[in-house]
mmCIF file of the C-alpha atoms, coordinates in Angstrom:
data_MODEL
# 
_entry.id   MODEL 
# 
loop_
_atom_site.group_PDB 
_atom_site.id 
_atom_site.type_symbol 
_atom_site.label_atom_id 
_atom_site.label_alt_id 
_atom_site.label_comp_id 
_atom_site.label_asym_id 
_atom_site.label_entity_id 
_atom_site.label_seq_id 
_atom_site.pdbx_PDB_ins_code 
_atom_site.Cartn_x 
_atom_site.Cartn_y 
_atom_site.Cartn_z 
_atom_site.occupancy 
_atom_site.B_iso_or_equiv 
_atom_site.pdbx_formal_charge 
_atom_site.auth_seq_id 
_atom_site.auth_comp_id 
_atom_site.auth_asym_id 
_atom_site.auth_atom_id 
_atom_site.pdbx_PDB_model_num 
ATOM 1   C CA . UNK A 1 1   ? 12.052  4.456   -3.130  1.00 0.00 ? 1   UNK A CA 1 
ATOM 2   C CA . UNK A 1 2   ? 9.422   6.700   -2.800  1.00 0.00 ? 2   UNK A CA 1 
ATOM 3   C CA . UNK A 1 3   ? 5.990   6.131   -5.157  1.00 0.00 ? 3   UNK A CA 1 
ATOM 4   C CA . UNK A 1 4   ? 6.184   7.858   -8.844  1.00 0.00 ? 4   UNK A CA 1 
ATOM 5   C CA . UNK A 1 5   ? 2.874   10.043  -7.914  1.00 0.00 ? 5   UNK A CA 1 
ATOM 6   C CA . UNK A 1 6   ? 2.672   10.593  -12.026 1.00 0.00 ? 6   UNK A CA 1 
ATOM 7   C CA . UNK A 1 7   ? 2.419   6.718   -13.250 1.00 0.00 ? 7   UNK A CA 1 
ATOM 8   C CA . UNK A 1 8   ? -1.188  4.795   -13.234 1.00 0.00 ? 8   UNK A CA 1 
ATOM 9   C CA . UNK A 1 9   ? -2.160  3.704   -9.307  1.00 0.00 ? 9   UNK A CA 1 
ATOM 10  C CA . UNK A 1 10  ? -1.981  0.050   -8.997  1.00 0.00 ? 10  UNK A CA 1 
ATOM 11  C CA . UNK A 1 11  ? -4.903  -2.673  -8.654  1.00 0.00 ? 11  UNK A CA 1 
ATOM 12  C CA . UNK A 1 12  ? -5.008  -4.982  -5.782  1.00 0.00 ? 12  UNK A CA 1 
ATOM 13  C CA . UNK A 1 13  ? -2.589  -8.075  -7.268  1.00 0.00 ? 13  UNK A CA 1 
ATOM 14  C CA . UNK A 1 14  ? 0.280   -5.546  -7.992  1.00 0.00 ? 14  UNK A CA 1 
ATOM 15  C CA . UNK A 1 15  ? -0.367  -3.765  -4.787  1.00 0.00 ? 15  UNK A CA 1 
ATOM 16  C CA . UNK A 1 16  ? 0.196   -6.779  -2.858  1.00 0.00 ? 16  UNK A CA 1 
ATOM 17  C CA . UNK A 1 17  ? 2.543   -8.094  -4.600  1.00 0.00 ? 17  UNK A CA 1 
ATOM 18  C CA . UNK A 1 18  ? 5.076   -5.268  -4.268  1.00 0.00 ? 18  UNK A CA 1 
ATOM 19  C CA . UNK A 1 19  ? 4.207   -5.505  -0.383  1.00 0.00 ? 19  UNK A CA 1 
ATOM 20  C CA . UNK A 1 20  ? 4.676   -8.812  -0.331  1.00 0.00 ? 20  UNK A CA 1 
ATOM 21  C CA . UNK A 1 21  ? 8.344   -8.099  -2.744  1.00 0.00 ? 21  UNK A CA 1 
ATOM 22  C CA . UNK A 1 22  ? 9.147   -5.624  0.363   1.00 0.00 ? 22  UNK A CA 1 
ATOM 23  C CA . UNK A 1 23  ? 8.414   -7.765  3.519   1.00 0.00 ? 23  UNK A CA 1 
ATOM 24  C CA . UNK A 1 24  ? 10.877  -10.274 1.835   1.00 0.00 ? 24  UNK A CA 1 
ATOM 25  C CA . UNK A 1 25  ? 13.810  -8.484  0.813   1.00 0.00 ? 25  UNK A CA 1 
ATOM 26  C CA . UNK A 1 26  ? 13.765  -5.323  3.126   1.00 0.00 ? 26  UNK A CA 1 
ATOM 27  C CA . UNK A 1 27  ? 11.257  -6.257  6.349   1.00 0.00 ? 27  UNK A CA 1 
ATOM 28  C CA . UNK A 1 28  ? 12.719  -9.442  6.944   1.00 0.00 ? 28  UNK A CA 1 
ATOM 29  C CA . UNK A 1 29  ? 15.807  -10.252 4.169   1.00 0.00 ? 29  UNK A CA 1 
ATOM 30  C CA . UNK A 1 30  ? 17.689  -7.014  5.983   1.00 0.00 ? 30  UNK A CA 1 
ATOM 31  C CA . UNK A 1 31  ? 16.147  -8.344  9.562   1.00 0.00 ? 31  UNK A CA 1 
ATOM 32  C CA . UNK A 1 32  ? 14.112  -4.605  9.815   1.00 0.00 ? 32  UNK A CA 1 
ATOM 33  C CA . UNK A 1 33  ? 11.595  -6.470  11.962  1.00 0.00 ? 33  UNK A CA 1 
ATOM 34  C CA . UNK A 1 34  ? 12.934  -9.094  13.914  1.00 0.00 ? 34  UNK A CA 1 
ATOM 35  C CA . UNK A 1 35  ? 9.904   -10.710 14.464  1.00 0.00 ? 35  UNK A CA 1 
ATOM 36  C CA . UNK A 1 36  ? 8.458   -10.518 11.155  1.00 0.00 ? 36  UNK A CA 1 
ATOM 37  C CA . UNK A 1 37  ? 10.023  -13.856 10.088  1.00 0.00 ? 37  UNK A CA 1 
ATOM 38  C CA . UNK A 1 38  ? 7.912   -15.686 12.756  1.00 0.00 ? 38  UNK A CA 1 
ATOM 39  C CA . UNK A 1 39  ? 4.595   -14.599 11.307  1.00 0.00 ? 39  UNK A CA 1 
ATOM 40  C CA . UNK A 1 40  ? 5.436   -14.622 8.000   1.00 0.00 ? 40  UNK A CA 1 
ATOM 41  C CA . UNK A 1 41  ? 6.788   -18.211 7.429   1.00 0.00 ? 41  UNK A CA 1 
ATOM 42  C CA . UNK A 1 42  ? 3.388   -19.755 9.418   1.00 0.00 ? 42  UNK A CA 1 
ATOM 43  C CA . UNK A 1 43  ? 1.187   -17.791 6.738   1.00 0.00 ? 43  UNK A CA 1 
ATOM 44  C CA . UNK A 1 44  ? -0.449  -15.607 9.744   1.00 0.00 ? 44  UNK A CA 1 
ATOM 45  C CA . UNK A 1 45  ? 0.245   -12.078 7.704   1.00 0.00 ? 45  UNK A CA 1 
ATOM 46  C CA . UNK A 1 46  ? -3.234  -11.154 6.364   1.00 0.00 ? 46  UNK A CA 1 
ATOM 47  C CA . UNK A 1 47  ? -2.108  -8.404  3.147   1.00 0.00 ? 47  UNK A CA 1 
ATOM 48  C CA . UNK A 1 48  ? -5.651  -6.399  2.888   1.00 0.00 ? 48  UNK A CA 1 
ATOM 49  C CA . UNK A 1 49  ? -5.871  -4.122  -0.551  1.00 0.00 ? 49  UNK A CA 1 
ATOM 50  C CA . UNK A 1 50  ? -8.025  -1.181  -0.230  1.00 0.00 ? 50  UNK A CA 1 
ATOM 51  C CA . UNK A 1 51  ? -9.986  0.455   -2.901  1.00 0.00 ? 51  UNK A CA 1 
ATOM 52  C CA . UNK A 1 52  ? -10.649 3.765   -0.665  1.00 0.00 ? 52  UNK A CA 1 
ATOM 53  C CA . UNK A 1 53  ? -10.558 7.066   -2.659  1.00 0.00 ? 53  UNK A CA 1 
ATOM 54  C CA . UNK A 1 54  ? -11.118 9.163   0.447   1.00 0.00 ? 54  UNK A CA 1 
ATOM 55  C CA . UNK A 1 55  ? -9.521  9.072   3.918   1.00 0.00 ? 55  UNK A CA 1 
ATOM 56  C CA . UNK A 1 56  ? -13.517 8.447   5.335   1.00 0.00 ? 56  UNK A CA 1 
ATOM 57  C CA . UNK A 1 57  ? -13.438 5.133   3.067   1.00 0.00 ? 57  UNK A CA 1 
ATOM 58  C CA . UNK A 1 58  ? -10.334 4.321   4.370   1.00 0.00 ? 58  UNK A CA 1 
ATOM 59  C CA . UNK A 1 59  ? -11.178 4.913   8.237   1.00 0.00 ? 59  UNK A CA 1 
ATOM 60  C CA . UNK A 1 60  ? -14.271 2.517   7.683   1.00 0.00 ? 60  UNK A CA 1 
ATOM 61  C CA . UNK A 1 61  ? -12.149 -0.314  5.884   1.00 0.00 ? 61  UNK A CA 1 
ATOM 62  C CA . UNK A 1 62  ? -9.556  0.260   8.507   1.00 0.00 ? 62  UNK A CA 1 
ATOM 63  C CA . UNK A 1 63  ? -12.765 -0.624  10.837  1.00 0.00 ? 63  UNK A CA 1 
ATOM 64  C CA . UNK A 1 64  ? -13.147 -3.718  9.349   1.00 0.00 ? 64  UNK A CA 1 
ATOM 65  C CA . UNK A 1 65  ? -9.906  -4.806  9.381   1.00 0.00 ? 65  UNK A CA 1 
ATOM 66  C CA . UNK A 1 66  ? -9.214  -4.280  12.959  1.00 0.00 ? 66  UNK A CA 1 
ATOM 67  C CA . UNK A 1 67  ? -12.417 -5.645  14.247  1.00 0.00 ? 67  UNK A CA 1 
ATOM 68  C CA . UNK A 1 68  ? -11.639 -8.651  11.558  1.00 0.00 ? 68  UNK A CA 1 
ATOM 69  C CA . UNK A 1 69  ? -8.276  -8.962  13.685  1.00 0.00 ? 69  UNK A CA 1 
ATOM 70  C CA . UNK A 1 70  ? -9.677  -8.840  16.808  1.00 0.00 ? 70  UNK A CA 1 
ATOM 71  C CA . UNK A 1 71  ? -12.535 -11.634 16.000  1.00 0.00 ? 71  UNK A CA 1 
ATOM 72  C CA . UNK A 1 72  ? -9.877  -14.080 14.046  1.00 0.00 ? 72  UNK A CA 1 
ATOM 73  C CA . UNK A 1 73  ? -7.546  -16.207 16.625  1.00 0.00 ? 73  UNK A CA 1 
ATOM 74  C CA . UNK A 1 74  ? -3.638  -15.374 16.247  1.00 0.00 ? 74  UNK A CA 1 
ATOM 75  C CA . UNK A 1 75  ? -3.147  -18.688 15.107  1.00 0.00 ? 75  UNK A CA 1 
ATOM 76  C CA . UNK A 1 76  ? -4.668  -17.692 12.078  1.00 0.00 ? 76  UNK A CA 1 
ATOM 77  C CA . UNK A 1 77  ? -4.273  -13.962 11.483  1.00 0.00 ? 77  UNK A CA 1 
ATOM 78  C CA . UNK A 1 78  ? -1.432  -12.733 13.692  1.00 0.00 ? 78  UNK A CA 1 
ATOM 79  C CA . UNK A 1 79  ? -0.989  -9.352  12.088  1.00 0.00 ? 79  UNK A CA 1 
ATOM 80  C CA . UNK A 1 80  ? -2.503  -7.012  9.034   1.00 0.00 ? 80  UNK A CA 1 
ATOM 81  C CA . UNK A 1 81  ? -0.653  -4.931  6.399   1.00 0.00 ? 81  UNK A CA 1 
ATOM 82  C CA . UNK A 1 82  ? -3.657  -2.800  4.942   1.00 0.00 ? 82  UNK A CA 1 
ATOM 83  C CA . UNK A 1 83  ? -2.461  -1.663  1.363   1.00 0.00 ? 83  UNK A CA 1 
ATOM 84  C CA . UNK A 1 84  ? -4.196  1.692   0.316   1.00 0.00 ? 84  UNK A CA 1 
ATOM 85  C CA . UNK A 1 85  ? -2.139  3.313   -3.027  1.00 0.00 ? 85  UNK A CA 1 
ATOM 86  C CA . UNK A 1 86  ? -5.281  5.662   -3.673  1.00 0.00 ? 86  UNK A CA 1 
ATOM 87  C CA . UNK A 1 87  ? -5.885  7.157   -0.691  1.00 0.00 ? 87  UNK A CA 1 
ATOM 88  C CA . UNK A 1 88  ? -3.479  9.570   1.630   1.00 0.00 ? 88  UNK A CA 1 
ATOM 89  C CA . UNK A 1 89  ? -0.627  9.592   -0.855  1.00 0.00 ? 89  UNK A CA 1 
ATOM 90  C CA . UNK A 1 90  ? 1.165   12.998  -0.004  1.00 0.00 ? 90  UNK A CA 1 
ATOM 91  C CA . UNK A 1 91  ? 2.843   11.873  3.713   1.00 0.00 ? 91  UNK A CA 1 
ATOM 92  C CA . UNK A 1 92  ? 1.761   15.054  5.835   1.00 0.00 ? 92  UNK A CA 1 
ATOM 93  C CA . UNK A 1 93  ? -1.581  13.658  4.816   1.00 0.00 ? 93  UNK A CA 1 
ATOM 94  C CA . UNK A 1 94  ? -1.203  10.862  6.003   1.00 0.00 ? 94  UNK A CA 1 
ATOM 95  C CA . UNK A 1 95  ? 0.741   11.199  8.756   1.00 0.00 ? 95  UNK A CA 1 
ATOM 96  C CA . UNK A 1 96  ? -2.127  13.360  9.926   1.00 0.00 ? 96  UNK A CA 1 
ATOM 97  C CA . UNK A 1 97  ? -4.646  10.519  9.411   1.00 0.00 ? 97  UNK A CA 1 
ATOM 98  C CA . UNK A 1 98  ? -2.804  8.486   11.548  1.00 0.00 ? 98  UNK A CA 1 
ATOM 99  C CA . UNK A 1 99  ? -4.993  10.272  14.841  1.00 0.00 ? 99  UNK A CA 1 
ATOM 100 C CA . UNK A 1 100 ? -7.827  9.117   13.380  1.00 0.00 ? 100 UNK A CA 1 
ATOM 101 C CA . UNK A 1 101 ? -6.621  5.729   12.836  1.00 0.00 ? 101 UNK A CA 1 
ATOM 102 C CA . UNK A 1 102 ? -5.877  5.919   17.062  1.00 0.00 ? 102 UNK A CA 1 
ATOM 103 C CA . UNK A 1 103 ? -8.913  7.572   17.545  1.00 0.00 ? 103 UNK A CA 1 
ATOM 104 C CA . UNK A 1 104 ? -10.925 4.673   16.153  1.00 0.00 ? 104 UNK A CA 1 
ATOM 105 C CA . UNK A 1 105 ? -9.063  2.091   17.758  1.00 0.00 ? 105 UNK A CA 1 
ATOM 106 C CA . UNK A 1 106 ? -9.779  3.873   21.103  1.00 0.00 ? 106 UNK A CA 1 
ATOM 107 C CA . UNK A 1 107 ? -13.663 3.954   19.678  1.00 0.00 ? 107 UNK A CA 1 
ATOM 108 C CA . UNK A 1 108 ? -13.816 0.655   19.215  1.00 0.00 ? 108 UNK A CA 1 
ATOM 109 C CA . UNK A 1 109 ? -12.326 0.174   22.395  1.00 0.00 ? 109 UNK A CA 1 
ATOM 110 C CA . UNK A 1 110 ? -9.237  -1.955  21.307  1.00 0.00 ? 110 UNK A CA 1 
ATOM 111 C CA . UNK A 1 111 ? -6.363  0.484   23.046  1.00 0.00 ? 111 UNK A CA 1 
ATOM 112 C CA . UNK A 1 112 ? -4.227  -2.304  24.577  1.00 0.00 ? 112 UNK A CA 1 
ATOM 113 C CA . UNK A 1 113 ? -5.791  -4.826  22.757  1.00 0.00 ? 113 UNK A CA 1 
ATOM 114 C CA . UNK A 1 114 ? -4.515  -3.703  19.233  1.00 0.00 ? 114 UNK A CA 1 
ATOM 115 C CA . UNK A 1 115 ? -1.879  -1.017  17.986  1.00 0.00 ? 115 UNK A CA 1 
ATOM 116 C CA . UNK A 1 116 ? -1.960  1.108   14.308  1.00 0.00 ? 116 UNK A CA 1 
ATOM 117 C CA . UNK A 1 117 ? 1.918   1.539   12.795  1.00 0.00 ? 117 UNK A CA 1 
ATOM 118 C CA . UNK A 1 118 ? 2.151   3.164   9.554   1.00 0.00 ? 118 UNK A CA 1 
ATOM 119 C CA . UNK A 1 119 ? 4.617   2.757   6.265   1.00 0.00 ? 119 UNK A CA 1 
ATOM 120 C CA . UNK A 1 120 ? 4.481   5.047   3.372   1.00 0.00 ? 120 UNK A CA 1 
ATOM 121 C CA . UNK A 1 121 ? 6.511   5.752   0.309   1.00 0.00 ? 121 UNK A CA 1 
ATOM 122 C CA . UNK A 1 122 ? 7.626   9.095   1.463   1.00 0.00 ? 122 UNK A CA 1 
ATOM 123 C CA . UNK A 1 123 ? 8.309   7.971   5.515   1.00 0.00 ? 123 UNK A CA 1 
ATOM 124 C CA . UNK A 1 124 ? 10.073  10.951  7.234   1.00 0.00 ? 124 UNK A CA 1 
ATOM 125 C CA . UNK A 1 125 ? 11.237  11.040  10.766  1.00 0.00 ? 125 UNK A CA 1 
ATOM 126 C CA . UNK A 1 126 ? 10.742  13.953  12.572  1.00 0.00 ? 126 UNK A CA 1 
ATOM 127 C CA . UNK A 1 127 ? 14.017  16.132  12.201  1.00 0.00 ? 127 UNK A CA 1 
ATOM 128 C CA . UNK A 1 128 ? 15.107  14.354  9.245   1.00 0.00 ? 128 UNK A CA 1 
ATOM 129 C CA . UNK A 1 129 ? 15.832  15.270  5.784   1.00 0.00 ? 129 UNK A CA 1 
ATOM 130 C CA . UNK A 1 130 ? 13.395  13.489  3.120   1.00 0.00 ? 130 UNK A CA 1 
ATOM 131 C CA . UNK A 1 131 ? 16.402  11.736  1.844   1.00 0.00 ? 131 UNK A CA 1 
ATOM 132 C CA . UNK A 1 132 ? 18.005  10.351  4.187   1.00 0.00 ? 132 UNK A CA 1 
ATOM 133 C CA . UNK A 1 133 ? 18.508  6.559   4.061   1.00 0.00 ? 133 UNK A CA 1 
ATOM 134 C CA . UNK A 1 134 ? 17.242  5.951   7.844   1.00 0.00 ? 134 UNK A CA 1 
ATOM 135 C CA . UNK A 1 135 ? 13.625  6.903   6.529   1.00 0.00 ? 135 UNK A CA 1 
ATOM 136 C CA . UNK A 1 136 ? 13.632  3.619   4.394   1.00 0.00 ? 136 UNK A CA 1 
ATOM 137 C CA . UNK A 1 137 ? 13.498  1.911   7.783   1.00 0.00 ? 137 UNK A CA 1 
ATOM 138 C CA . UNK A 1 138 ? 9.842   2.694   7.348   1.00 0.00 ? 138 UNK A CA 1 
ATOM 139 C CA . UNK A 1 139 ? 9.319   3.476   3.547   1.00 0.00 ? 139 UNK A CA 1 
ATOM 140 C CA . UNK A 1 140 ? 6.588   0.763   1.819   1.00 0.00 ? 140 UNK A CA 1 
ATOM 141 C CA . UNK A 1 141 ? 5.926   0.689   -1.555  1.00 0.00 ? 141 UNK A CA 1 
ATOM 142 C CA . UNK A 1 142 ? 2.760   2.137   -0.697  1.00 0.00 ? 142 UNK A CA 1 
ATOM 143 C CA . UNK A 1 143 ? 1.221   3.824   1.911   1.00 0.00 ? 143 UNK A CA 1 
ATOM 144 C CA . UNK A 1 144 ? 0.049   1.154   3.992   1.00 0.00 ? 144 UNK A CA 1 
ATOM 145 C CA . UNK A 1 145 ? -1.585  0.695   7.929   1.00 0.00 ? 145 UNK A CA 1 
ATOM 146 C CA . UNK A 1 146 ? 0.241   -2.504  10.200  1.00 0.00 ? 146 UNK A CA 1 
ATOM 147 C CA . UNK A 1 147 ? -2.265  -3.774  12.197  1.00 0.00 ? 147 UNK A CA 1 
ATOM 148 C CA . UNK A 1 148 ? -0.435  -5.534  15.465  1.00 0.00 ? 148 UNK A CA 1 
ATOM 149 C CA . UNK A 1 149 ? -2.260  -7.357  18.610  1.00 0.00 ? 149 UNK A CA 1 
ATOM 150 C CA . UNK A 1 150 ? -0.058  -5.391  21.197  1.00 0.00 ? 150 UNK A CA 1 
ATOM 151 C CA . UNK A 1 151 ? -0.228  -9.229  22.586  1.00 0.00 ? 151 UNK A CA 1 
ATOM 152 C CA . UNK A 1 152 ? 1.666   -10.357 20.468  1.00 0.00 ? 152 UNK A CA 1 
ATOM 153 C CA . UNK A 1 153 ? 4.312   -7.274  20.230  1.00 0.00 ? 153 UNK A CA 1 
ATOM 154 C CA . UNK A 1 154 ? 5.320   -8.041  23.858  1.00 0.00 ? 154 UNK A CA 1 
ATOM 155 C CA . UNK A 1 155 ? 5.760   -11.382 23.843  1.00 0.00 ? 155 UNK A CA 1 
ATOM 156 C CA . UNK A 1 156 ? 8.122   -10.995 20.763  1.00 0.00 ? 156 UNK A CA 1 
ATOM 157 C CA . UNK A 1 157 ? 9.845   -7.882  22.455  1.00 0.00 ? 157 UNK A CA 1 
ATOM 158 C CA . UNK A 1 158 ? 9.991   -9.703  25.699  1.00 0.00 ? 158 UNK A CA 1 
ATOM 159 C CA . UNK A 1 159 ? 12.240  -12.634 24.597  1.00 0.00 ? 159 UNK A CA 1 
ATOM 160 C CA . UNK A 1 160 ? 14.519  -10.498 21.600  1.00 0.00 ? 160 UNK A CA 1 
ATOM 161 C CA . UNK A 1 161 ? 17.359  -9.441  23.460  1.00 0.00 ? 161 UNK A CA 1 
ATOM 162 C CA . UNK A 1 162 ? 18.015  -5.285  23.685  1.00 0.00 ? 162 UNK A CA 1 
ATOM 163 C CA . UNK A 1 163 ? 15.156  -4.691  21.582  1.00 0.00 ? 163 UNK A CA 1 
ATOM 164 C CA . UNK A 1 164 ? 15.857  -0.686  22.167  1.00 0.00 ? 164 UNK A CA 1 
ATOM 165 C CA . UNK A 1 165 ? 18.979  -1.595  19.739  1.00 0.00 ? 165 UNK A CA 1 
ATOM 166 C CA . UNK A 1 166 ? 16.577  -2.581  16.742  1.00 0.00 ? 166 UNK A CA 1 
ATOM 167 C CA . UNK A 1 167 ? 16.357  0.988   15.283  1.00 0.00 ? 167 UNK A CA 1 
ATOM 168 C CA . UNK A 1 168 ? 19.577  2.292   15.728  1.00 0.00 ? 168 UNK A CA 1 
ATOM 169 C CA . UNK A 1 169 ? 20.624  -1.529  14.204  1.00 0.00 ? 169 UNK A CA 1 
ATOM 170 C CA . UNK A 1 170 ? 18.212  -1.060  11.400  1.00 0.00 ? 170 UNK A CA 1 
ATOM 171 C CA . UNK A 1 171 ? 19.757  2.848   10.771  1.00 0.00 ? 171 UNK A CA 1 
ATOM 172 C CA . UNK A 1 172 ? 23.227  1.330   10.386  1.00 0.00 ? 172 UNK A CA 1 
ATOM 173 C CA . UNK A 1 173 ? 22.295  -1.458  7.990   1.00 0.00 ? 173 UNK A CA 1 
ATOM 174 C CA . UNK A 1 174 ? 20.555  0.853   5.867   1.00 0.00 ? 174 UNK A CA 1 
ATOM 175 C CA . UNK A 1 175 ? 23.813  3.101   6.052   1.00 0.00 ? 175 UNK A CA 1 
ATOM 176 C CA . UNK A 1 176 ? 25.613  0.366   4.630   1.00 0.00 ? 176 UNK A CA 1 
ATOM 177 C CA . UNK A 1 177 ? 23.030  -0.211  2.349   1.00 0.00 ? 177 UNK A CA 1 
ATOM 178 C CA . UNK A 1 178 ? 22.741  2.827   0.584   1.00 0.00 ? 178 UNK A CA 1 
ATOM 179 C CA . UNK A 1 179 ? 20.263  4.127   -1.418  1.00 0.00 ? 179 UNK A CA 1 
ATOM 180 C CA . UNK A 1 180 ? 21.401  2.378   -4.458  1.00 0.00 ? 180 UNK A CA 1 
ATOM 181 C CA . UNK A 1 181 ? 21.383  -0.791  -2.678  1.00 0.00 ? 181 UNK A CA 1 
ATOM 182 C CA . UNK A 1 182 ? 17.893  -0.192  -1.830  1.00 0.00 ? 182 UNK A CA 1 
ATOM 183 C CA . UNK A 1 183 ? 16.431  0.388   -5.150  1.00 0.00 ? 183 UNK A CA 1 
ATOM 184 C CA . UNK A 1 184 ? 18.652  -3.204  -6.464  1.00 0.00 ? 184 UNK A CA 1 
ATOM 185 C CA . UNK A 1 185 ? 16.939  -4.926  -3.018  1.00 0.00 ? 185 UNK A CA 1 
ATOM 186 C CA . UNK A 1 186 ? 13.678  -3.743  -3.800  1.00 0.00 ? 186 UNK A CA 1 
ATOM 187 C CA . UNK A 1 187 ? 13.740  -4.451  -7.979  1.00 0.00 ? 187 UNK A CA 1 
ATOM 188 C CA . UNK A 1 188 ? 11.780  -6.418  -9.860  1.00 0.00 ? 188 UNK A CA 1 
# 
């Protein structure tokens, strides 16, 4: 489902809303993220909209948002999905942003303490063809940054039997899926 780059870029409430729409039905209706469920259900997914034009505006809301996650007990704010449809649309682009998203949690000095993972529209593995179905493992509605407390990650990995299965899992479903499937999961 990657983003129609020609239609009108959406404001905040549709933004979320579709990333809300995909955490249901794809993250955790087809089990993508095991551990999603958890966080979801107890309301400690914060879903951040940002307005950023460039990928500097972005880097300095991303900022915010992981020093926001850091000062905000787990209880409350376990994880962040960071929503930016304006900003670092074309994938190489953003893929390439990604080292500056490390390189500022290393700045801030939250390595270990926090962990960047990235969605986007156009998600390609390395060695794979655009359109193939496995990329949907990690294809958002929009481009958007998941903010983890690497905490948190290991506990959940730590109890989830053979968690090394989870992608190869996750390629098979979305096998069987299809890419028609996915565009009926993901409709409005």
């Amino acid at each position: 489902m990657s983003a129609d780059h020609d239609s009108p870029l959406p404001g905040a409430d549709e933004a979320i809303a579709a990333t809300r729409r995909w955490v249901e039905r794809a993250v955790i209706g087809l089990n993508l993220c095991p551990f999603a469920k958890a966080v979801y259900v107890k309301e400690q997914v914060r879903f951040a909209f940002s307005d950023a034009t460039t990928p500097e505006q972005l880097l300095e809301q991303l900022g915010e948002e992981l020093l926001r996650l850091r000062d905000t007990p787990a209880e409350q704010i376990d994880t962040t999905l960071l929503v930016h449809p304006h900003v670092l649309q074309d994938f190489l682009d953003y893929n390439d942003f990604l080292d500056q998203a490390d390189a500022l949690v290393e700045a801030l000095e939250l390595d270990g303490e926090l962990q960047v993972a990235s969605f986007h529209p156009d998600y390609q593995f390395a060695d794979s063809r655009p359109d193939d179905i496995e990329n949907y493992s990690n294809r958002a509605p929009y481009p958007t940054l998941h903010l983890l407390r690497e905490d948190s990650v290991s506990r959940a990995v730590e109890v989830y039997p053979d968690p090394d299965s989870i992608v190869e899992r996750n390629f098979a479903t979305l096998r069987e899926l299809g890419h028609d499937g996915w565009r009926r999961l993901l409709a409005d």
